[in-house]
Biotite code that builds the C-alpha atoms (Angstrom):
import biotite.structure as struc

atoms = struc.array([
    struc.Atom([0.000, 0.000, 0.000], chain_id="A", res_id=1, res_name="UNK", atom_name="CA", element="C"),
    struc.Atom([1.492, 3.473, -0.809], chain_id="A", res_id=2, res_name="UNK", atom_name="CA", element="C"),
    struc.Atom([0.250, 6.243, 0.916], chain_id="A", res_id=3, res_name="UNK", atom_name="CA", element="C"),
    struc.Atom([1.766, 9.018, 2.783], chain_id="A", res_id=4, res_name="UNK", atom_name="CA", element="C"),
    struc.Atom([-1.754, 10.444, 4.207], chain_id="A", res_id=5, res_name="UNK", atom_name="CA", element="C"),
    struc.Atom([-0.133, 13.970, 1.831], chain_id="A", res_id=6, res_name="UNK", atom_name="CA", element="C"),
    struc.Atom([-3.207, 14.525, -0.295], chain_id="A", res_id=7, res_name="UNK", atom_name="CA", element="C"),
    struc.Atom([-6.156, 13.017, 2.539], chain_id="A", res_id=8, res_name="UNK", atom_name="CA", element="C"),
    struc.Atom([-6.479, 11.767, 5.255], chain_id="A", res_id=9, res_name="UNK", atom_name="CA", element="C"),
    struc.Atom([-6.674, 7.785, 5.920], chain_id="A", res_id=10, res_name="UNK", atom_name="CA", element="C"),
    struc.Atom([-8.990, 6.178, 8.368], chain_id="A", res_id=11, res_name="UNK", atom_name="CA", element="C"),
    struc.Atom([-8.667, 2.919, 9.263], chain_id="A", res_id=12, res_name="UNK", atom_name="CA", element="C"),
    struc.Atom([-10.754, 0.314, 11.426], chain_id="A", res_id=13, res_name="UNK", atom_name="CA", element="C"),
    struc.Atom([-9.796, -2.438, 13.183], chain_id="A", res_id=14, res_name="UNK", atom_name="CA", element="C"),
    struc.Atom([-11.823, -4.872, 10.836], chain_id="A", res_id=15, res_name="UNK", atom_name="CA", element="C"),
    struc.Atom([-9.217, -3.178, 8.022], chain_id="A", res_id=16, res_name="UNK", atom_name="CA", element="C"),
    struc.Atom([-6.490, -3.919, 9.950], chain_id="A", res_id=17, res_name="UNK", atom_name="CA", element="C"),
    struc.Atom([-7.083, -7.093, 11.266], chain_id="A", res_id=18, res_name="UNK", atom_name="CA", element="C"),
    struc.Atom([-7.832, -8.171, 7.504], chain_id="A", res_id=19, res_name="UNK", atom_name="CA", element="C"),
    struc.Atom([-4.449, -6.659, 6.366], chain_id="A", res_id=20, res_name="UNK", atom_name="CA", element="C"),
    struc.Atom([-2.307, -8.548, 8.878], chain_id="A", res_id=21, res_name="UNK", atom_name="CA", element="C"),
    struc.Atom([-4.654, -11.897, 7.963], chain_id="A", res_id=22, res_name="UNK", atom_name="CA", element="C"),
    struc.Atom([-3.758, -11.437, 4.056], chain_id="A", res_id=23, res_name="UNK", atom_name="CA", element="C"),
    struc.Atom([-0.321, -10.645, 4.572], chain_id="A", res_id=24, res_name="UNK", atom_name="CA", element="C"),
    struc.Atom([0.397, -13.515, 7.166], chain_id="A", res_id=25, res_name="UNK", atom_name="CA", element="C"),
    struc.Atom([-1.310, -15.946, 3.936], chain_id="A", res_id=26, res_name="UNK", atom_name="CA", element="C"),
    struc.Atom([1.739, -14.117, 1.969], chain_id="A", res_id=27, res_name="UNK", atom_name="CA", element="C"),
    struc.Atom([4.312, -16.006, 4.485], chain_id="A", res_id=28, res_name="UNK", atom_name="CA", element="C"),
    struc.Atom([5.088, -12.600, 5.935], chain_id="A", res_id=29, res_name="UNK", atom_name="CA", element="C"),
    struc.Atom([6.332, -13.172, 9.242], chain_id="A", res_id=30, res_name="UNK", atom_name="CA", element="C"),
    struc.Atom([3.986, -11.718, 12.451], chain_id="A", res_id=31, res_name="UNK", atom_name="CA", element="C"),
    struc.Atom([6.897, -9.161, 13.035], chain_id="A", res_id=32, res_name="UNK", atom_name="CA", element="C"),
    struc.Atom([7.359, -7.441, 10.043], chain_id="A", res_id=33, res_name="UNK", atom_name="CA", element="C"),
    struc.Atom([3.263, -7.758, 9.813], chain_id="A", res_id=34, res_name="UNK", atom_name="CA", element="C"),
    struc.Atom([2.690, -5.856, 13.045], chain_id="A", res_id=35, res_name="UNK", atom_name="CA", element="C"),
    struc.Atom([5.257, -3.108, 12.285], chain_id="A", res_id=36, res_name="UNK", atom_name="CA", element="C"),
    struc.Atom([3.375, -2.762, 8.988], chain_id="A", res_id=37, res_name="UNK", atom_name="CA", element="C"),
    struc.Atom([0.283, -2.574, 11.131], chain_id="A", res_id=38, res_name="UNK", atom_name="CA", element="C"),
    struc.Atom([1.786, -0.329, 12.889], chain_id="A", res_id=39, res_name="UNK", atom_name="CA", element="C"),
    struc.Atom([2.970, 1.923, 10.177], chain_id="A", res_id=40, res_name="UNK", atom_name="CA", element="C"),
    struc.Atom([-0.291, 2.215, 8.736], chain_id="A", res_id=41, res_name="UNK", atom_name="CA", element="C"),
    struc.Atom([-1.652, 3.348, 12.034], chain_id="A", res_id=42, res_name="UNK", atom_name="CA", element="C"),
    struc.Atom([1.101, 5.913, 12.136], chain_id="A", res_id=43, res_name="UNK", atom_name="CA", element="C"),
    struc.Atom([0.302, 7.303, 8.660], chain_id="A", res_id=44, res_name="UNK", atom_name="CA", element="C"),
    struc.Atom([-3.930, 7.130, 9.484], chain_id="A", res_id=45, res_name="UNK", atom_name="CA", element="C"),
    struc.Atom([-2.666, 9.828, 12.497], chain_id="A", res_id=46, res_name="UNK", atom_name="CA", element="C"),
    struc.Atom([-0.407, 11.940, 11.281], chain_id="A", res_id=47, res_name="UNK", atom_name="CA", element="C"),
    struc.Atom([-3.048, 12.317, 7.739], chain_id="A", res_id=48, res_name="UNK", atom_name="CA", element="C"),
    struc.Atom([-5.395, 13.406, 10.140], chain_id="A", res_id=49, res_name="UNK", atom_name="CA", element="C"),
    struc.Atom([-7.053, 10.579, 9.837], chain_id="A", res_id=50, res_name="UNK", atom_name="CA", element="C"),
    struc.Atom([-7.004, 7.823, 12.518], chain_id="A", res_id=51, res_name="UNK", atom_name="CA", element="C"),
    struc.Atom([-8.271, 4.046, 13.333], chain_id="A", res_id=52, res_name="UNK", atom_name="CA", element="C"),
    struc.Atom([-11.981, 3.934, 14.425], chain_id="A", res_id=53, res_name="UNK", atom_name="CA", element="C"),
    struc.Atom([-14.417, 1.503, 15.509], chain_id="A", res_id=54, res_name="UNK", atom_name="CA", element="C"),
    struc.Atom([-17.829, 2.250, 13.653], chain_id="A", res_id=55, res_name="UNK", atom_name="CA", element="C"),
    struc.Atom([-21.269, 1.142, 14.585], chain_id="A", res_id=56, res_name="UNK", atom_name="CA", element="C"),
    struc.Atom([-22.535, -1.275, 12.615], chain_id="A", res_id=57, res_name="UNK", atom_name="CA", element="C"),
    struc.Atom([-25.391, 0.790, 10.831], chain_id="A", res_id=58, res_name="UNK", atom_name="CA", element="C"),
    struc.Atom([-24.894, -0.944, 7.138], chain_id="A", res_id=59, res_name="UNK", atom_name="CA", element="C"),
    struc.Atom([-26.266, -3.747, 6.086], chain_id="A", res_id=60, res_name="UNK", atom_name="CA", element="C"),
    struc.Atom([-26.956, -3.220, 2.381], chain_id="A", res_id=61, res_name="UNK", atom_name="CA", element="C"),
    struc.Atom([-24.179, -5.891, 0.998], chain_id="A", res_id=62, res_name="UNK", atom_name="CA", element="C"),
    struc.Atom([-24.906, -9.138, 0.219], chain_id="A", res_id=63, res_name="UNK", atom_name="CA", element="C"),
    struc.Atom([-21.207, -9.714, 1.840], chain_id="A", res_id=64, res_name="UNK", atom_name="CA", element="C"),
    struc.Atom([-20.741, -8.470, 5.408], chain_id="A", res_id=65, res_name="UNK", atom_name="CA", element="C"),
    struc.Atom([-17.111, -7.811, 4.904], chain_id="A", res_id=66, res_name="UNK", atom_name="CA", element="C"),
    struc.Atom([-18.109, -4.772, 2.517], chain_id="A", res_id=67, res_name="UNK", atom_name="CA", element="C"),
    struc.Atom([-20.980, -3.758, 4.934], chain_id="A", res_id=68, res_name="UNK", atom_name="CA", element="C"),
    struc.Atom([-18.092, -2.978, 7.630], chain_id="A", res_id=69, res_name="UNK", atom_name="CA", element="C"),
    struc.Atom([-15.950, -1.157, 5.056], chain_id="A", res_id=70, res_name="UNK", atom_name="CA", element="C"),
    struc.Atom([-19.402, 1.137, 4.115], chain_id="A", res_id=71, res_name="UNK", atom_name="CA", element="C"),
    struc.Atom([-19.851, 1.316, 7.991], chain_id="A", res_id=72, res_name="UNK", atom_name="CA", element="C"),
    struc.Atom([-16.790, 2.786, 8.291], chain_id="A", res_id=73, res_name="UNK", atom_name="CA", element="C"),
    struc.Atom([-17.047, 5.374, 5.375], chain_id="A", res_id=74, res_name="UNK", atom_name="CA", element="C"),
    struc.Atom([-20.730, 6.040, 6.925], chain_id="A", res_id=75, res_name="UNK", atom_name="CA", element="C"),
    struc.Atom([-19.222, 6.821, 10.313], chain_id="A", res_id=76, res_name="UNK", atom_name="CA", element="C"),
    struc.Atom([-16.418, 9.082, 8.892], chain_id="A", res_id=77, res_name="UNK", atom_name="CA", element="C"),
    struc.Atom([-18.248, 10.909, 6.419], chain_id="A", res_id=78, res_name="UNK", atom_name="CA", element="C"),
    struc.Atom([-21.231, 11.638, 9.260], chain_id="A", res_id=79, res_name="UNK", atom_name="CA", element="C"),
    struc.Atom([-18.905, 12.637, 12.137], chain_id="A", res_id=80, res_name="UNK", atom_name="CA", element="C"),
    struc.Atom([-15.441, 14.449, 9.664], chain_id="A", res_id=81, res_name="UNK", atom_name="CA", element="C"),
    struc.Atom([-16.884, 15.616, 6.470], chain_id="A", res_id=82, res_name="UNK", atom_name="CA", element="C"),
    struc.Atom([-14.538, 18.890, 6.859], chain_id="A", res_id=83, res_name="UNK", atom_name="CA", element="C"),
    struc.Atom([-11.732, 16.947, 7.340], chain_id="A", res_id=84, res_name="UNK", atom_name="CA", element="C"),
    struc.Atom([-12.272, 14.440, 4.439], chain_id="A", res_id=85, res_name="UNK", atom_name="CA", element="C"),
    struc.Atom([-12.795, 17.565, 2.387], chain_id="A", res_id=86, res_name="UNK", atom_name="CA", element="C"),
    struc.Atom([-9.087, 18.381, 0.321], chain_id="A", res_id=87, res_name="UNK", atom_name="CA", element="C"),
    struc.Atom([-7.823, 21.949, 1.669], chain_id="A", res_id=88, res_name="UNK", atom_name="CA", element="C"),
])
């Protein structure tokens, strides 16, 4: 993933994360340099101005619950930061 959280900011949840480290450890990646990926990614969701939040679940219009916690977190981000998703 490249992104330097320059142009926007990056929000993350821990359903994103979790998945991340799960599809990386399938890679053969080993749980070190997985969790200081993790933890990079974290780093950059901060300092964007972003950050890692835990969204109510308040979307269930996917057939695959897996996107319906990715739209949950866009809903929750977009209701509660519009100004700051906004570029400046």
């Amino acid at each position: 993933m490249a992104n330097d959280g320059r142009e926007f900011p990056l929000w993350l949840s821990p359903h994103i994360l979790t998945n991340t480290a799960r599809v990386l450890a399938a890679t053969g990646l080993d749980t070190v340099t997985i969790s200081e990926y993790v933890a990079v990614l974290v780093e950059i969701a901060d300092d964007s101005g972003g950050g890692v939040v835990a969204p109510p679940r308040t979307v269930p219009d996917c057939r695959d619950d897996e996107d319906n916690l990715v739209l949950d977190l866009a809903a929750e981000v977009a209701s509660s930061s519009s100004s700051r998703m906004t570029p400046t």
